[in-house]
N, C-alpha and C positions, 0 to 999 in steps of 0.2 A: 408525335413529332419525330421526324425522323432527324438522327445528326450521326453525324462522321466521326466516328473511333478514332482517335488521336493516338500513337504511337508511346508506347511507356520513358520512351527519352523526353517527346515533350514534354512530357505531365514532370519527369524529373529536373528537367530544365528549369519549369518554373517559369515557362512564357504564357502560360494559359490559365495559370491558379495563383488569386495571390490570397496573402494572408486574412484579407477583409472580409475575401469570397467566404474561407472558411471560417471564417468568425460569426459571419449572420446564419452558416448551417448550421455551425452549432448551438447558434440562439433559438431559431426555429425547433430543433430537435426540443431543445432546451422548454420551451415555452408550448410547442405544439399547435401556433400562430402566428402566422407571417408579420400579424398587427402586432401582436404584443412585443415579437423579437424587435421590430422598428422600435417602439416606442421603448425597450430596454438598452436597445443602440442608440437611440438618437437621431433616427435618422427616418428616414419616408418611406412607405411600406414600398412604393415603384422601385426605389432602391433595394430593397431586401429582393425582391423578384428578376432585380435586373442581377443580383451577385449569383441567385441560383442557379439562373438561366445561363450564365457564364459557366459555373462549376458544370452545369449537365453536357455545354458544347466539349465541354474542356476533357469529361471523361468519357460524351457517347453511352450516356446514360440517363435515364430519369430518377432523379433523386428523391424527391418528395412528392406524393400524393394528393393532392387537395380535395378534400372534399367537406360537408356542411357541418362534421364534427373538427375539423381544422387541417391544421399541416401534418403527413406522417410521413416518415420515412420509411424508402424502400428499401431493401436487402441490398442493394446498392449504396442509399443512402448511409446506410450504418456502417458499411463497409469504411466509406468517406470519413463519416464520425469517429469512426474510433483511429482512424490514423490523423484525424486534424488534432485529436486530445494528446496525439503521441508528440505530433509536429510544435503544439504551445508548450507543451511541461518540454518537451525538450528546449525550447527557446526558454524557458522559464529557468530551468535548469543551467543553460548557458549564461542568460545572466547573473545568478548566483557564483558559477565559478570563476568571473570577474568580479565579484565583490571578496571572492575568498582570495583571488591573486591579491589584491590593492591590499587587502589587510587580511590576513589569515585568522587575526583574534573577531571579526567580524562576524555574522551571521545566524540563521534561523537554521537550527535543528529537532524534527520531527520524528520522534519517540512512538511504538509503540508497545503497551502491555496489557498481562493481567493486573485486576485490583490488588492483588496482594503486594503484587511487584512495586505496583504505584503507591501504593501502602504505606513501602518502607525503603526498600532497596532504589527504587531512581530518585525520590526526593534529595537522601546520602548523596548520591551522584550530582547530582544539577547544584547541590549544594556547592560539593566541590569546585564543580568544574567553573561554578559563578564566583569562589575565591578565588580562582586561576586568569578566568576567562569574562570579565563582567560586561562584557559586547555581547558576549554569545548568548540566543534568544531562546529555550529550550522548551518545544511542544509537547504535553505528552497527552495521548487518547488510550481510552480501553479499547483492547481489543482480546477476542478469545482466540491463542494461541494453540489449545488443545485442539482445533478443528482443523490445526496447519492449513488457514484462511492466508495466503501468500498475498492476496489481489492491488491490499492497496503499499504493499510493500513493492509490485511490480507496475502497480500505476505511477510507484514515487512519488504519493500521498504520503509517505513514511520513508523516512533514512535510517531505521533502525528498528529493530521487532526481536523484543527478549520474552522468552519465556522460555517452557519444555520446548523443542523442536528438536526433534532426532535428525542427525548430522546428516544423514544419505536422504539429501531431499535434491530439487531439481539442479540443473547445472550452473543455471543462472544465478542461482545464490548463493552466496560466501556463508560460511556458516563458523563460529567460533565458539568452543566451549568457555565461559567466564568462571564455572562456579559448582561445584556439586553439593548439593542440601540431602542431607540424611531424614529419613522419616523412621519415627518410635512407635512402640507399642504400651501405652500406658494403663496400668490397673489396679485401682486400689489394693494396700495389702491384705485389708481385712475380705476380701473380695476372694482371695485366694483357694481353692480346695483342691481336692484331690485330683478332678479332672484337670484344671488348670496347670496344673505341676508339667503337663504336655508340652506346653509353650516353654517352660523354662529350660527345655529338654531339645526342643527344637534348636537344629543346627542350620542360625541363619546365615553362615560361612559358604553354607551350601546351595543358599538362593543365587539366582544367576545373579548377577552384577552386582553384591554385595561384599564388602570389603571389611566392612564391621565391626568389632567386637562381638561376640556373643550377650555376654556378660551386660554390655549394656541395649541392652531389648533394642538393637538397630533395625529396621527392616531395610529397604530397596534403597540404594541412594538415584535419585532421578539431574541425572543434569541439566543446567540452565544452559541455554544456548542465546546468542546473538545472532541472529540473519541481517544479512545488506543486498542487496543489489550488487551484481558484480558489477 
């Protein structure tokens, strides 16, 4: 089917896409059936077909595929997909920053770390911040920080992401140091012999980013970091 390329002002305009259009592709994406997405909306599959067939005149493109295994999205499609998910969190997002104008002690924030961190160090925090602040609703999920995994901290699935993260990461992220934890070198005394006496000799003053004491068997100090969203 052939259709006519619409101009990147309409499409920004807003005369040719509305919010519903992208709400049923992303149920379709979502579901992988034109049926199922109706029946998750509410609504009659003619309708789901008529919002597609809108978004494809709208971009001059065919979005979804159909065929006996269901609905797929084309390289076009996902194209759509990933900026309608940009288009709801940001509406998602705007309505929260009117809930934080009305009352600033209000709202949901979404935490994440590693288990250690959740452990000990943010329960302390949530504690607090629930003596200070007992409106505020505080998420937290595991996530593995070591792998500097940014995605759902730049989906804005996460308002916050503590762990190791070294400072010089992309530009998009705010990044603050909270805290530097020292790691030891533990060994029984009776454990001690002649080889060992090495270690006691060793000048950990001289390891890069050590500030330490000798004396008490310090090794690396690793910092904890905060990342946000700029």
């Amino acid at each position: 089917m052939a259709a006519e390329r619409t101009s990147a002002s309409d499409i920004r305009s807003g005369r040719r896409v509305t919010l519903r259009d992208l709400q049923v592709l992303l149920a379709v994406a979502q579901f992988g059936s034109m049926a199922k997405a109706a029946s998750h909306l509410s609504i009659t599959q003619p309708a789901v077909s008529q919002a597609i067939a809108n978004l494809e005149r709208a971009f001059g493109a065919r979005l979804i595929d159909r065929g006996p295994h269901g609905a797929v999205l084309t390289s076009y499609g996902e194209a759509i997909q990933r900026r309608g998910m940009e288009v709801f969190d940001v509406l998602k997002q705007g309505s929260r920053d009117i809930e934080y104008l009305s009352d600033a002690a209000t709202g949901d924030v979404w935490i994440g770390a590693n288990e250690v961190l959740l452990g000990g160090f943010v329960p302390a925090v949530v504690q607090c911040l629930a003596e200070q602040h007992s409106n505020i609703s505080v998420h937290a999920l595991t996530v593995n920080t070591s792998d500097f995994d940014f995605e759902k901290l730049r989906e804005r699935k996460l308002d916050l992401l503590l762990g190791r993260i070294m400072p010089q990461i992309d530009g998009d992220l705010t990044v603050e140091t909270l805290f530097e934890e020292g790691l030891s070198v533990v060994v029984g005394q009776t454990r001690l012999g002649p080889a060992d006496a090495r270690w006691r000799s060793l000048n950990w003053q001289a390891v890069p980013g050590n500030s330490a004491s000798p004396t008490m068997w310090s090794g690396l100090l690793f910092p904890r970091y905060s990342a946000t969203m700029v």
